[in-house]
N, C-alpha and C positions, 0 to 999 in steps of 0.2 A: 529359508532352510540352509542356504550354503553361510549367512550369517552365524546359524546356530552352530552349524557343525563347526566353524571358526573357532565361534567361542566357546565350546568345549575341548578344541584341541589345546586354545589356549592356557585356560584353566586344569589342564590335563599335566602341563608345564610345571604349573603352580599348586601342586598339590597342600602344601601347608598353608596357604592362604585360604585356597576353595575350601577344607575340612576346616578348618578353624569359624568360616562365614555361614557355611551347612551346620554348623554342629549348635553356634551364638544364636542364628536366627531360628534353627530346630529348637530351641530352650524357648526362646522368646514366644514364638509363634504357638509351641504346645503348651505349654503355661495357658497362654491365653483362648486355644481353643479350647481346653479340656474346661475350665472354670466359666467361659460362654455356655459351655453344654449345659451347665449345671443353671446357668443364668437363665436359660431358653426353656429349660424345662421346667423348672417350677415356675419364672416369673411371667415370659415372654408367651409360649407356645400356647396356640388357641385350645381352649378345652374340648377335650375330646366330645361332650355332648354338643347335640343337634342346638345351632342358634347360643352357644353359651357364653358370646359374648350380653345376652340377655335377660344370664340368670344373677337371681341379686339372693344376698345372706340379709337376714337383720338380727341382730346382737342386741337383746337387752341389760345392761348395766347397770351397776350401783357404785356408790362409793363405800369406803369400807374394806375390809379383807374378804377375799373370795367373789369379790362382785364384778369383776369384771366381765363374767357372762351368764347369768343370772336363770339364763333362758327364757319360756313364754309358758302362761299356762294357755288349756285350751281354751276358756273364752276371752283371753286375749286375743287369739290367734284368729279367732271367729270375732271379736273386732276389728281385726283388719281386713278380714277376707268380705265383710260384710260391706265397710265401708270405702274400701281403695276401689279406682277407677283406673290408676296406672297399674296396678299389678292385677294381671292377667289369670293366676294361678298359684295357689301359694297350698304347699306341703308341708307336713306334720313329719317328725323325725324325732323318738329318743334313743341315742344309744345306754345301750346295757353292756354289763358282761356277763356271759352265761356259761355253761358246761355242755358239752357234747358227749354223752356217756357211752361206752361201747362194753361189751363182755371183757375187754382186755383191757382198759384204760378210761381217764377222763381229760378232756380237751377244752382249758379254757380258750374261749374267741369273745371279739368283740361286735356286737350285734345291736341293729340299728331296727328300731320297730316306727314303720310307716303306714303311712294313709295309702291308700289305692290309688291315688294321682300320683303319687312319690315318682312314680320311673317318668311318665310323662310329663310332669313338671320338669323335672332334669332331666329330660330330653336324653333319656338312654332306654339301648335296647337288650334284650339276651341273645346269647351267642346260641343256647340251646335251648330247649322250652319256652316259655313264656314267661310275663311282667305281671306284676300286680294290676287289679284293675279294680271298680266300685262291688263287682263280686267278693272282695275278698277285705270287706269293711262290713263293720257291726258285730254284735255276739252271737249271732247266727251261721258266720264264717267259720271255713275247715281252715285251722291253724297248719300256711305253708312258710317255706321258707327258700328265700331264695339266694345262692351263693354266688361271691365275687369269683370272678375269674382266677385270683393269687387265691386265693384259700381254698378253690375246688381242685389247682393243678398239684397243690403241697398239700391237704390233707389228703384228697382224694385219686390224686395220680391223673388225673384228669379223666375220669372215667363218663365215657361219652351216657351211659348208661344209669347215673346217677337220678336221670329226670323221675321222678315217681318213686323213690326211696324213701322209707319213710327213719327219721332220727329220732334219738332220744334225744332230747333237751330241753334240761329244766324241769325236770320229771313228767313232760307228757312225747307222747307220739307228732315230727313236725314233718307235713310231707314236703320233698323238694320239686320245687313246679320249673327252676330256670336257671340258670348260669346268667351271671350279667357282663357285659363288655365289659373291659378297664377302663375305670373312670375313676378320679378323685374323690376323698371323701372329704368333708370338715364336719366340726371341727379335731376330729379323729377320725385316725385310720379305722374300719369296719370288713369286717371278714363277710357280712352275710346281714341278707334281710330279711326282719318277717312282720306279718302284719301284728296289730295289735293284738287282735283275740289271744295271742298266745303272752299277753300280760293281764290278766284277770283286773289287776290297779288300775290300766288304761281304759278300761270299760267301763269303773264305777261310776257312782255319782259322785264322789271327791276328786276325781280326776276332771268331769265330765264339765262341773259348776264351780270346781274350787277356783275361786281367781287368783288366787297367791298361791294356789298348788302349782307350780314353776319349775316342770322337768320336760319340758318339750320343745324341738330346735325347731324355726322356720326359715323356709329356704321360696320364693318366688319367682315368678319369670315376669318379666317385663310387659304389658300388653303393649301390644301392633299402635305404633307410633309414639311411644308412651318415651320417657328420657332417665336417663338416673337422676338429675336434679328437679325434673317434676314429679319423679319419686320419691325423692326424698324431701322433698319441702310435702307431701301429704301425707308421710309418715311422721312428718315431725309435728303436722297439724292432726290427725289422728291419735296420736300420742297424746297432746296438751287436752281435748276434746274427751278420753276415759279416765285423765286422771282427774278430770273435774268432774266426772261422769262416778266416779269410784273412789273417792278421796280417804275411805279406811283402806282401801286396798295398797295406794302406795305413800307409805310415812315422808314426809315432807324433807326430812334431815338426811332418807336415803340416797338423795341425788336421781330415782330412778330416770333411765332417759335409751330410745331406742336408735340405735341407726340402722342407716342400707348400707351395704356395702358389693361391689361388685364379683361374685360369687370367685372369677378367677383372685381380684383382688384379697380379699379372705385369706384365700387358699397358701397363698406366698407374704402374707403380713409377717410372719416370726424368722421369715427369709433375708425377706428382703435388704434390710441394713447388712446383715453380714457377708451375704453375697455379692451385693455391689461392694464390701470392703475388699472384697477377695478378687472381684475381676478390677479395680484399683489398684491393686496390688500386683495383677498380674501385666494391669497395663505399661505399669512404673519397668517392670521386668520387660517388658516390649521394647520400651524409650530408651534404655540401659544397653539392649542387644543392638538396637537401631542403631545407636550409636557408634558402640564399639566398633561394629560395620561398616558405616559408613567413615570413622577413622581407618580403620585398614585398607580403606579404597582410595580415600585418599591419597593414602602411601603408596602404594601402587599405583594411582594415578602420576605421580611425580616421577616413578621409574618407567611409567610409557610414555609420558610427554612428549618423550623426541619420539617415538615410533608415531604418535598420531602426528605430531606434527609433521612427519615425512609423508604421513598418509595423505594431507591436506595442501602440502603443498605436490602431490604430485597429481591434484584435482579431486579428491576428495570432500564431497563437503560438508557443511557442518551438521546437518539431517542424517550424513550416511554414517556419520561416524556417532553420529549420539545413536544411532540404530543398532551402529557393534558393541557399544556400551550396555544400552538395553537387550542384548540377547543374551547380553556376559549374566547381568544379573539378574534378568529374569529366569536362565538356568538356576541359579545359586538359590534366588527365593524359592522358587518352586522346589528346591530339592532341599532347600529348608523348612516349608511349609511340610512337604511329607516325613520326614523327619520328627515334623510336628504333631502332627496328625495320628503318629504310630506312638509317638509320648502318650498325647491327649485320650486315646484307645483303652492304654497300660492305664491310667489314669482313674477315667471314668469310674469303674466301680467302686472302688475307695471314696470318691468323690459322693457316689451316689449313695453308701449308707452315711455318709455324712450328713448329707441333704437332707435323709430321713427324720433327722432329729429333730426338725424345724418345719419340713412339710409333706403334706400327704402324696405329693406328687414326685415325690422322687423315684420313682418306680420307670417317669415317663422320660428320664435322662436319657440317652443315647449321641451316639457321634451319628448323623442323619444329613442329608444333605447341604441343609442348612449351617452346621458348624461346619460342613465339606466346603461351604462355598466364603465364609468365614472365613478360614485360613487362608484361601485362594485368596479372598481380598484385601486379606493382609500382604501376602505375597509381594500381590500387583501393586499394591501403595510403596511400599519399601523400594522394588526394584526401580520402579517411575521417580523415586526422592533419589534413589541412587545413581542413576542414569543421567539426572538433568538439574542435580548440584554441582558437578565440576564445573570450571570454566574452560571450553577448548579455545585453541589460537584463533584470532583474527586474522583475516588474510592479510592484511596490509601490515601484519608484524610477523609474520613467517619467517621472514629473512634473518631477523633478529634473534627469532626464536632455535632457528638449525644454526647459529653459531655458536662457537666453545659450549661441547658440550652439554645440553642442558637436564641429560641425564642425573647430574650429580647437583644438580640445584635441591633445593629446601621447596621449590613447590613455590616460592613469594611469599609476602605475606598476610596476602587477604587470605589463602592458605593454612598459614600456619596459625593463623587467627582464627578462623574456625575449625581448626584441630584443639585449638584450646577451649573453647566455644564448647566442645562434643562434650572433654573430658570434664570441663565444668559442671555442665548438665548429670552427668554418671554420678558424680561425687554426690552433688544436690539430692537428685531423685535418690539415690541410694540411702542418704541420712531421713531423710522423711521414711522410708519405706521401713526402714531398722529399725525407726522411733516408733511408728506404728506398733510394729510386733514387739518391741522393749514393752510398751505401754500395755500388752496386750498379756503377756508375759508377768508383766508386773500385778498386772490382773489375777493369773493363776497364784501367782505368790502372796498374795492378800488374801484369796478365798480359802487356802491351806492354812494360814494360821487364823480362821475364822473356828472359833468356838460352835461347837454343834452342840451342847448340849447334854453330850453323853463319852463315859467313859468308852472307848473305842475298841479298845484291848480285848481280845479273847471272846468275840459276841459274834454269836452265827445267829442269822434271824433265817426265815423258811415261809411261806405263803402257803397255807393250805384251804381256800377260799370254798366258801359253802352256798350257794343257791336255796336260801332259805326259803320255803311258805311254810305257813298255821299251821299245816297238816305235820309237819314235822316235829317229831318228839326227840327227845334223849342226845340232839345234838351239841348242847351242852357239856351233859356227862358222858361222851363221845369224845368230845375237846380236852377236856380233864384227865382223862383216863389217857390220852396220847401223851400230856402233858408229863403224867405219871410214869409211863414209859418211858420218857425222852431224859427222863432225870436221871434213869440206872446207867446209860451208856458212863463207860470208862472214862473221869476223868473230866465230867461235866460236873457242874458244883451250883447249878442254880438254870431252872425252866421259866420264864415267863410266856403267858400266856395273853393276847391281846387281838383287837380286831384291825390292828394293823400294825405292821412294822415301825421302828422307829426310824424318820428321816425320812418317811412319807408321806404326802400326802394322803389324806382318808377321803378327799372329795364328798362330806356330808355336814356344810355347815347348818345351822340352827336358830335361830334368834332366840336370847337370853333373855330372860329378866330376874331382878334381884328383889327379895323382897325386901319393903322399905325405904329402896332405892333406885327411885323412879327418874327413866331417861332426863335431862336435860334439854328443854325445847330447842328445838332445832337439828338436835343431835340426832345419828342416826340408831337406829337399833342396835342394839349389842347380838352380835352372832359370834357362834364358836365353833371349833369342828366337834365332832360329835367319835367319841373310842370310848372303849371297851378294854379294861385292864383285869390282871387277877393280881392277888395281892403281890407275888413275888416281881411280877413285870419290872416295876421301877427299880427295883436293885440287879437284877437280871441285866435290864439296858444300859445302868449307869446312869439315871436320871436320877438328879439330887430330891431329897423330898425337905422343902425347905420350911414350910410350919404342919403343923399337927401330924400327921401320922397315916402311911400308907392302908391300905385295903386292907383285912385282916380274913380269917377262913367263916366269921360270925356273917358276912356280906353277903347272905345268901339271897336265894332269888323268893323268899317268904321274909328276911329282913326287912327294917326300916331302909327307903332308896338314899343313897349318897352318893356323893359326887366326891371328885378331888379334880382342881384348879390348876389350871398351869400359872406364872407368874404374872403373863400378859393378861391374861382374862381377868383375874384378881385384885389387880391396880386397876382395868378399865373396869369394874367392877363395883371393888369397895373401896381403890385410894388408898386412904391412909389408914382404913377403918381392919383391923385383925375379922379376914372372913370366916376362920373356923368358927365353927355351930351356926352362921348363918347360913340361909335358905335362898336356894335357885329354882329355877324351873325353865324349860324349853316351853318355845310356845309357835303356833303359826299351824297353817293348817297339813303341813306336811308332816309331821307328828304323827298323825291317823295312819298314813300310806305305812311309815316305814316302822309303827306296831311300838313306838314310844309314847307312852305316857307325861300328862304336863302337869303330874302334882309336884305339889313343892321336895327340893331334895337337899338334905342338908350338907354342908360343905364339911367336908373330913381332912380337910388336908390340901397343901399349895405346893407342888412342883417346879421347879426348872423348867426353863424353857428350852424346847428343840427344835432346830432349822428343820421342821417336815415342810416345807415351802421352797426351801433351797439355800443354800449355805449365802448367796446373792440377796435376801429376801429379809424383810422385819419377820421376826416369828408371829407364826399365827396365834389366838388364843384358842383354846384349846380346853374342855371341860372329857374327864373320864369318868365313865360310872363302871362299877365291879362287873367282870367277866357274866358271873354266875346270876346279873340282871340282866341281863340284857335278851332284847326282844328282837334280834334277828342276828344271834353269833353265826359270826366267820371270821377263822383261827389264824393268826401270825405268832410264829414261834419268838422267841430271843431265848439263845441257850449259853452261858458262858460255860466256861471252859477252862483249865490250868493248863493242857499245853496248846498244841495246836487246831485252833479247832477249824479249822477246815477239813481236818480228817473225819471231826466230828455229823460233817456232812453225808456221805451216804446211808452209814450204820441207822442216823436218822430217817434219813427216808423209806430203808424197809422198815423201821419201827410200824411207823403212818401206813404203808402200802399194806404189813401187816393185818391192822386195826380196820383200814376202810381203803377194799383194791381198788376202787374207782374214783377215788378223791385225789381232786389235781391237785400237783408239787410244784410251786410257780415263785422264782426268785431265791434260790437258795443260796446266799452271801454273807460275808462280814461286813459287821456294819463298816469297817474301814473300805469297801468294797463301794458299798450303796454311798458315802460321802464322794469318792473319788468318780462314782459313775454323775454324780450331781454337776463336777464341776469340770465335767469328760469335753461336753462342746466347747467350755471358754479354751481348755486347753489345747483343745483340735485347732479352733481358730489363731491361738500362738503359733501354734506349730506351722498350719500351714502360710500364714504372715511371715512369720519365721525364716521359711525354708525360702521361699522367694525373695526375703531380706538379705539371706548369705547368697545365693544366686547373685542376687543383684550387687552384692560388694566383692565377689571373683572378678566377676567380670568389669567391672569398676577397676578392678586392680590392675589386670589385663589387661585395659584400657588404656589405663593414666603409665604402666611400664613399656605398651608397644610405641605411645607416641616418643615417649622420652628414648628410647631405642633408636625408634627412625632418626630423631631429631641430631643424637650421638653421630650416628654412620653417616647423614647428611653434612654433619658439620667438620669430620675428621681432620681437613686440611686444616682450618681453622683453631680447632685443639692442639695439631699439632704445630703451628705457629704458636700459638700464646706457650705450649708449653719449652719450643728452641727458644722466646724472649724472658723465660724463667720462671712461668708459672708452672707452681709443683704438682703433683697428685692431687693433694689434698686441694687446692685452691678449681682444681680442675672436678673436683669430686663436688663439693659443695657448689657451684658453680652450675652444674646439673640439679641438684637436688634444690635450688632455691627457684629453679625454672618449674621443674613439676611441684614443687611444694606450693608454690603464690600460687598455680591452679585451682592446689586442693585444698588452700586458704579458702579462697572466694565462693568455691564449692562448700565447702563447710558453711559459711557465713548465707549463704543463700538457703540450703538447704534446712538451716535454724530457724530462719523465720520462716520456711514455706513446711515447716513441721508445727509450728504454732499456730499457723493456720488450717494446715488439712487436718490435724487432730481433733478439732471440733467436730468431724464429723462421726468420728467412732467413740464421742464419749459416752454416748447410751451403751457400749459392749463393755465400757471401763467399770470397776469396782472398787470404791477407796483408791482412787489413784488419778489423779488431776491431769486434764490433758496437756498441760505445760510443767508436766514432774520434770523437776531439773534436773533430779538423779537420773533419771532414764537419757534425759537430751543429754547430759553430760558424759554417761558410757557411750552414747553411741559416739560423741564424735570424738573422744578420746579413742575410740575402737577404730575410724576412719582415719582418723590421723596417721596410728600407727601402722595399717593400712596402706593408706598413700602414700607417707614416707617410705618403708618399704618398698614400696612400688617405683620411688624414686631412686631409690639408693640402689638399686640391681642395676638396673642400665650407666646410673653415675659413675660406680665403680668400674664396668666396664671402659669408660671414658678416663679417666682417672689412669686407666693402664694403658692407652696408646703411647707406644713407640714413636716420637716429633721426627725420628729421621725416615720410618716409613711411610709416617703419613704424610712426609715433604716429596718423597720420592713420589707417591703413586698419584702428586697430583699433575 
């Protein structure tokens, strides 16, 4: 204690050293606690379910567009359940989106329809009421539902009273039986669960027997002794074993193929790379502060030299005095860790909707004890490198050491060699970290002048999504009549009308076929997504119509069926061959469920292609049939416009609330709006690479100007001799500046090849942009250059103006 109190009076002295050491290692330390939180909570922290390091995902896949998760049908699913011996327990899970209807409003959510084992498979409980159970499976069951914690405390206010209420959704009565604890969802976030019964489709006998009907996720638990890779070697033998068992079921040229995967695992897959880029990035920030740090103590070490060496030579010994050392900066860490900590606090929520873009568990972010004990151990690493790098005296050079002065020495030069050693490292790691986010940067700049597809200018699109069944009539001429409405507002010049936005996804691909033109062996099936356009849509959007001839008002729903092609589908389609007048058709057994017919339909016309996949992404193919056919509309506007139309937005929305007061308003934006939200994460991730790349070349700066500072006032006598034997300003100017420049030479030079090397590792985040783009490596050390030079020339010039007769006097 009496050592502490020492070494705060000491540092009490020294106030612009202590703030400058608090404030560098506050940066460094919060940086990297706040981007751990975010690391801990999606990738690291155990699942909040009971045993979940137990529960496993499996992903059915294909090759092709949109196959990357393909889902399961049920008697696939009742293939595995039949024949695994490692999995213990395996649940049934589709999400939907549905409406929440009230006298006042409508509330789209996203909703997950499960088996009766679902909560006890995932090993969770409810916080109030009850869980699903075998009661509440078959067509016999009362249709309940059961809310998430987040969607019961934000729609519902958290009303303890909610258990037994019964909801509209989805045009029946759904009663609420539970609240469930917070737990993660995949592969989407989900507001609420209910059993089947309350989907009439999950009951049939298409759902029930169809094997390629494939809209069902499965989630299992591990059985008692059982391993992931003895799971997955019988999944993969289970798998080889139905498709020899069912060989029409999956097409040869599909690639289809299933894995396990460990359900936290899963959970942080679309995280993970970025995340580790970002505490990389924040660690480089760590290395950079450490550094600088540990040069300023240095410096200060060389001005208490003679104090500890009186301290030692008046019996002192070497253990007591590296003990006053370590209490010096173990003060300093720790009051840079909190420092940190109150950063990484401010931080967190910015952090945590970021997280959300990528995982479902960003909800479970927090600064918790664990990033508490994080920064501590950062802390205590820092201060132990700092404490037990210097060299103190030897007793048997003591003597040597309390003569002439040794206050006013340079430290020696194993010394001043690792002072140049520090600033090397800063320069290095600073040009990697900059290259990172140039490359990252150069990513967004690529994605912006990516071609989407559509004229951009003056286009308000609007979501007005409908929950279809058979029993519904007139929603069609419902859609139409808005449509009609939405044309009078001031200043609009053109309505389309469509079952989805443009630059979206529709999430409803289809397997194709052409007539006459039948797949190629081997080849997989041709699938599309599946919209719903009215004639004006494609000029509305901005989508070129590049052969025959858009939708016309003849397209009706007692017309002959046609279709219009986007370009991708039409080349993988007919090649070289002109598709107009030829004939298509959707086929597979999923057609039944979602009330599309598989006769043949003639092609009218070939469109442009639109990044609805994402401005990063090959365009999908994509097949449209007329608005006024289609067998389960639900409406997205595009409305253009002559001036602004953003303004065009509310006027719209009472048009709709107007027409139909219960029908939700979801997404109301310009398309310039919906392109920039597409390519919102890459440019998040510049930004925040970014901001810790200029971080880290301040302090870099800081760095490479305070050694050359000390080095100046160290050296004074010496300046001022060479400049009484006639060296001038200038030879004294340069003379400095070629001492810190060969550092930030070597720095540069290192940090060029360890940027060609750590950039491999963020090339999956790159787009059109090589990870050894020379124009990137070349700004940045053109930017460090003038940088370090800078950083040299302040202190040089300082040098450059000594006085030779003062500095002869004051030696």
């Amino acid at each position: 204690m009496l050592d502490f109190r020492y070494a705060a009076r000491t540092l009490g002295r020294a106030p612009g050293f202590t703030a400058a050491v608090i404030l560098t290692l506050g940066l460094g330390i919060g940086a990297n606690s706040a981007i751990f939180s975010v690391v801990r909570g999606v990738l690291l922290k155990p699942l909040p379910n009971r045993d979940g390091a137990r529960l496993m995902y499996l992903r059915q896949s294909t090759s092709g567009p949109g196959g990357d998760n393909i889902a399961f049908s049920v008697p696939e699913i009742n293939d595995f359940r039949q024949a695994s011996r490692t999995l213990g327990g395996i649940a049934e899970y589709s999400p939907i989106t549905t409406s929440l209807v009230t006298d006042q409003d409508a509330t789209r959510f996203q909703a997950g329809l499960v088996t009766g084992n679902y909560f006890a498979v995932m090993g969770l409980s409810p916080i109030i009421g009850r869980a699903f159970d075998s009661r509440d499976d078959g067509a016999g069951a009362a249709p309940v539902i059961m809310l998430t914690r987040e969607f019961w405390r934000t729609r519902f206010g958290g009303d303890p009273s909610i258990v037994g209420r019964v909801l509209h959704i989805g045009g029946k009565g759904v009663t609420v039986v539970g609240v469930l604890q917070s737990a993660p969802s995949f592969p989407q976030r989900i507001d609420a669960f209910m059993n089947m019964v309350n989907s009439a489709h999950h009951l049939s006998a298409l759902m029930v027997t169809g094997r390629t009907h494939r809209m069902t996720e499965m989630i299992a638990r591990l059985a008692p002794g059982a391993t992931v890779e003895q799971a997955r070697s019988e999944v993969a033998s289970i798998t080889r074993k139905v498709h020899l068992d069912h060989p029409e079921a999956y097409d040869a040229g599909s690639d289809f193929r299933v894995t396990l995967t460990p359900f936290r695992d899963a959970l942080g897959e679309n995280a993970r790379l970025t995340l580790w880029l970002l505490m990389g990035a924040a660690a480089f920030v760590l290395v950079i502060a450490c550094a600088n740090v540990a040069n300023l103590t240095l410096m200060r070490g060389v001005r208490r030299e003679h104090e500890l060496t009186v301290r030692a030579a008046l019996g002192a010994g070497t253990a007591r005095l590296r003990r006053l050392l370590l209490a010096e900066n173990l003060l300093l860490a720790f009051a840079g860790s909190t420092l940190g900590l109150v950063i990484a606090v401010a931080a967190v929520r910015v952090l945590a909707s970021f997280a959300a873009r990528y995982s479902t568990r960003a909800n479970e972010i927090s600064i918790d004890y664990v990033v508490v004990g994080f920064a501590l151990l950062l802390a205590l690493l820092v201060a132990l490198v700092l404490s037990f790098a210097p060299t103190l005296a030897r007793e048997e050079a003591l003597g040597a050491a309390l003569t002439s002065s040794a206050k006013r020495s340079t430290g020696g030069t194993r010394r001043q060699r690792l002072q140049g050693i520090l600033v090397v490292m800063q320069v290095a790691v600073s040009v990697v970290l900059l290259t990172g986010a140039g490359l990252l940067l150069r990513t967004v700049q690529q994605l912006s002048v990516v071609a989407s597809g559509l004229q951009t200018e003056n286009i308000l699109t609007m979501e007005v999504p409908h929950d279809y069944s058979p029993s519904d009539t007139g929603v069609v001429a419902l859609y139409e009549q808005m449509q009609q409405r939405l044309a009078t507002i001031p200043g609009v010049t053109e309505v389309g009308l469509g079952s989805t936005a443009p630059l979206r996804a529709a999430g409803i691909m289809l397997e194709m076929k052409a007539e006459g033109r039948p797949v190629n062996p081997g080849a997989p099936v041709p699938r599309s997504e599946y919209r719903a356009a009215s004639p004006e849509y494609f000029h509305a959007a901005g989508i070129p119509v590049l052969r025959g001839h858009p939708f016309t008002a003849n397209d009706g729903a007692t017309a002959p069926k046609v279709v219009i092609l986007n370009k991708t589908l039409a080349d993988q389609l007919f090649g070289d061959v002109d598709p107009i007048g030829r004939r298509v058709a959707w086929t597979g057994d999923v057609l039944r469920f979602i009330g599309v017919s598989d006769q043949w339909r003639t092609v009218v016309g070939v469109v442009g292609d639109t990044r609805d996949g994402g401005l990063d992404a090959a365009p999908l193919p994509v097949t449209f049939e007329p608005f006024a056919q289609t067998d389960f509309p639900s409406g997205a506007f595009v409305i253009r416009s002559r001036g602004d139309v953003a303004s065009v937005g509310p006027a719209a929305s009472r048009i709709i609330r107007a027409l139909a007061p219960t029908q939700p308003i979801e997404h109301v934006m310009t398309v310039a709006q919906i392109r920039d939200e597409s390519i919102g994460p890459r440019r998040l991730n510049a930004t925040l690479v970014g901001a810790f790349g200029i971080l880290a070349l301040i302090i870099a700066a800081i760095g490479i100007a305070a050694v050359l500072a000390f080095s100046v006032s160290a050296r004074t006598n010496e300046i001022g001799i060479r400049m009484s034997l006639g060296a001038d300003a200038n030879r004294v100017l340069w003379m400095v500046v070629w001492e810190g420049g060969r550092l930030v030479a070597i720095g540069l030079l290192i940090g060029a090849i360890g940027s060609l090397l750590a950039t491999k590792a963020i090339q999956g985040l790159l787009f059109r942009v090589p990870g050894h783009d020379p124009m990137t490596l070349a700004a940045v050390l053109g930017l460090m250059t003038v940088v370090g030079v800078t950083a040299c020339v302040v202190p040089a010039m300082r040098a450059s103006r000594i006085d030779p007769a003062v500095a002869l006097r004051a030696r």
